[in-house]
C-alpha positions, 0 to 999 in steps of 0.5 A, a space after each residue: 353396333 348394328 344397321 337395320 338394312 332397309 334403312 341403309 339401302 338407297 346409301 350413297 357408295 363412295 370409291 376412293 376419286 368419287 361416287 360410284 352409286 347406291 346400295 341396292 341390295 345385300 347378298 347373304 350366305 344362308 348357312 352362317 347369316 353374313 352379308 357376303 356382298 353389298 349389290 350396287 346401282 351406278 345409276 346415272 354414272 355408269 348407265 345403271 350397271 349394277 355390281 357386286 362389291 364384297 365386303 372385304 372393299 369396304 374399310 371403314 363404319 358403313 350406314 345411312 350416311 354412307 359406304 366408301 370403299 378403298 375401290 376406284 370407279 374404273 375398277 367398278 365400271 370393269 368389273 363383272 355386271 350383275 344382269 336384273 339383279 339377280 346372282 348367277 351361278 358363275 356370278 360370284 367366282 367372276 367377281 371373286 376373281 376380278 377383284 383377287 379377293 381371298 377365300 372366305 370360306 373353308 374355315 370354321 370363322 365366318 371370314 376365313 380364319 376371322 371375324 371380319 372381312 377387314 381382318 381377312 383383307 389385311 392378310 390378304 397378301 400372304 393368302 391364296 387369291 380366290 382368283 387361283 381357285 377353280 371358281 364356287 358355285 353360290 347356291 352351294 353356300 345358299 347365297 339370298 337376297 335381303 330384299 327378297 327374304 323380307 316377307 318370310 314367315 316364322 314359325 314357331 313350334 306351336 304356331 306363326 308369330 309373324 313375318 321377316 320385316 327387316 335384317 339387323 347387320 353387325 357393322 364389323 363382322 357383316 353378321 346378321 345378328 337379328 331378325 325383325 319380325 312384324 307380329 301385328 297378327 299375333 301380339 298386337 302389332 309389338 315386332 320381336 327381334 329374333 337371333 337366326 341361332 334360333 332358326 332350325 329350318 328354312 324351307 324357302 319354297 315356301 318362304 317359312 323359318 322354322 323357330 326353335 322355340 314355341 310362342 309362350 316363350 318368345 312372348 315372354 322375352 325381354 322387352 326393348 323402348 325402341 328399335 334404337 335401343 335394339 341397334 345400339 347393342 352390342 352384336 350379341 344379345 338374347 335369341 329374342 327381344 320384344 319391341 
């Protein structure tokens, strides 16, 4: 299943003795599209402190009707504060040892040698803690905001086709499976649905995705009744789909 991340920002995040706050933001790591952290707003709770919490926190189906995680709101009220919400460099190695969560990177999977943070999780006890480590640095794995990468345009290699309107997250893996791309200047106002496999370059100065495709093709793909339909396939589909 997948979640459209605009629409599940603003969820409820539920610990394990009551709320914590709402989901605010997701960071990804550029290189592989996975959501590598969910940035929560304590709000009225804990006066507005926004914290990082991983994915490898969160056990069970997450949406709009929620994200519970098997944390405790002292564990949360302690644990590092995100300043504006923005990610230091040494933003994530404090959270990463904080919380012991084990390493997620260094394998060919996208979760260490898995391929879900759940996964990862259950063999936490018998790996080495990213805590033991000498920290990372999260603009070497290209760390991004979702709220901050909507808006980008697409290229494709003859021309634009549009620009970022939302992210489509795989539920198990914290993937991103799709982008969704606003067309309305280029095929009359039909979105498309675009796998980052078909990314070939990103020049975020510019806030451009280079497609590794040209329009005819993607003009041509197969076609979707809604976007409901796109969230109800399975993880992976088409590098494209017209809805």
């Amino acid at each position: 299943m997948l979640h459209l991340a605009h629409k599940v920002t603003g969820a409820s995040v539920q610990g394990v003795d009551g709320e914590i706050g709402t989901l605010e933001d997701f960071y990804f790591e550029e290189d592989r599209w996975t959501v590598r952290y969910l940035l929560v707003d304590t709000g009225k709770w804990f006066s507005g402190k926004r914290v990082l919490i991983s994915p490898m926190s969160v056990p069970d189906g997450w949406g709009r009707e929620g994200v519970r995680l098997t944390l405790t709101k002292d564990q949360v009220w302690n644990s590092p504060e995100i300043k504006d919400g923005e990610l230091s460099n040494e933003g994530e190695a404090q959270v990463l040892t904080y919380y012991g969560y084990p390493d997620y990177w260094g394998s060919a999977n996208i979760w260490g040698s898995f391929d879900s943070p759940t996964a990862l999780m259950a063999r936490a006890p018998a790996m080495t803690p990213a805590s033991q480590n000498d920290g990372i640095d999260p603009e070497r794995r290209h760390l991004r905001s979702i709220k901050k990468s909507t808006g980008y345009h697409l290229h494709a290699r003859d021309g634009e086709i549009g620009h970022v309107d939302d992210f489509l997250i795989g539920q198990e893996s914290w993937r991103i499976r799709y982008l969704l791309v606003d067309t309305s200047n280029w095929i009359g106002g039909r979105s498309v649905i675009v796998s980052p496999e078909a990314v070939e370059g990103i020049d975020k100065d510019k806030g451009l995705l280079h497609i590794s495709a040209d329009r005819r093709a993607i003009k041509q793909a197969p076609e979707l009744e809604s976007i409901q339909s796109a969230l109800e396939l399975t993880e992976i589909g088409p590098p494209f789909t017209i809805i």
